[in-house]
C-alpha positions in Angstrom: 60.7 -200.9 -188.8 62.1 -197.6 -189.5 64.1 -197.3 -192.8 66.8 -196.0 -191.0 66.7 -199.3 -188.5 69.2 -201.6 -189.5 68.7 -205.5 -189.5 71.2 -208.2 -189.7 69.9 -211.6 -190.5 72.7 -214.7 -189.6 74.4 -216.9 -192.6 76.6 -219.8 -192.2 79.8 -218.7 -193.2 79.8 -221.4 -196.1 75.9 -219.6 -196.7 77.5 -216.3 -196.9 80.2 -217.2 -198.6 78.1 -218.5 -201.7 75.8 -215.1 -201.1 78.9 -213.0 -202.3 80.2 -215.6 -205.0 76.4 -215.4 -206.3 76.0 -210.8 -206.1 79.7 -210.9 -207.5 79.4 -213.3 -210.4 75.5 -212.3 -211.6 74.5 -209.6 -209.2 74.5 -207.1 -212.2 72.9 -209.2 -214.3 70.4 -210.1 -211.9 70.2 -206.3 -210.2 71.9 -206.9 -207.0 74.1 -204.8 -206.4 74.9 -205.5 -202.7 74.3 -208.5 -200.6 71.2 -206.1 -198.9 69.5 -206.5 -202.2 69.8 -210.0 -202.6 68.8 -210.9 -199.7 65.7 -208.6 -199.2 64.6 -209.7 -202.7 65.1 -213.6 -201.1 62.8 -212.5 -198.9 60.1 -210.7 -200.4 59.7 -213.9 -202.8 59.5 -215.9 -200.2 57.0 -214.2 -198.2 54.6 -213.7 -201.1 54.9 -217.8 -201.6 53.8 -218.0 -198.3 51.3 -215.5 -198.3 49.7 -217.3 -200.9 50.1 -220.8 -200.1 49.2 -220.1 -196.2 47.0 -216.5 -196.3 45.1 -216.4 -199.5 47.8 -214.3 -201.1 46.7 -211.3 -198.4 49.1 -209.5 -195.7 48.9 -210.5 -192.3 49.2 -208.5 -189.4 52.2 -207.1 -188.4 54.5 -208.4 -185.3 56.3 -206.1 -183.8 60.5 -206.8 -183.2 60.5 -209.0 -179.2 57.1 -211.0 -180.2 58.9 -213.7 -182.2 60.5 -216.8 -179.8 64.4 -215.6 -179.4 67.3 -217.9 -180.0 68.7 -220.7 -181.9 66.9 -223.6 -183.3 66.2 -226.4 -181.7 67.9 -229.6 -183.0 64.8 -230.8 -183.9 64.0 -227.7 -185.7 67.5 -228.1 -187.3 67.1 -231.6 -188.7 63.2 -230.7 -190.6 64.6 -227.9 -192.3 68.1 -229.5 -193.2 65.1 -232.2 -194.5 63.7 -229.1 -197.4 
């Protein structure tokens, strides 16, 4: 991705809701200081845990934007990660 390319991930409204509550009460404190920062930092955490648990801590490949399945979750898909 380009820095220039823009990239919207979705949020429940409730989600979204809490996202702002959470950069406007601590976001200073935390060094957030936009939603784009707390989220990316989300992110970045959480691809490092996975990284390591899945990848031996290592990069993997890069997929380019069109190679992922598009759409929605599947109900089942719903229900195991409401389960987390």
């Amino acid at each position: 991705m380009k820095p220039s390319e823009k990239k919207s991930p979705y949020f429940t409204e409730e989600d979204l809701k809490q996202i702002r509550a959470a950069v406007q009460a601590v976001g200073q404190l935390e060094g957030y200081v936009s939603i784009t920062d707390f989220v990316e930092a989300a992110a970045r955490r959480e691809l490092r845990r996975l990284q390591r648990k899945y990848n031996d801590g290592r990069k993997w490949p890069g997929v380019e934007a069109g190679e992922l399945r598009p759409g929605r979750r599947t109900r089942e898909e719903t229900a195991r990660r409401e389960d987390r």
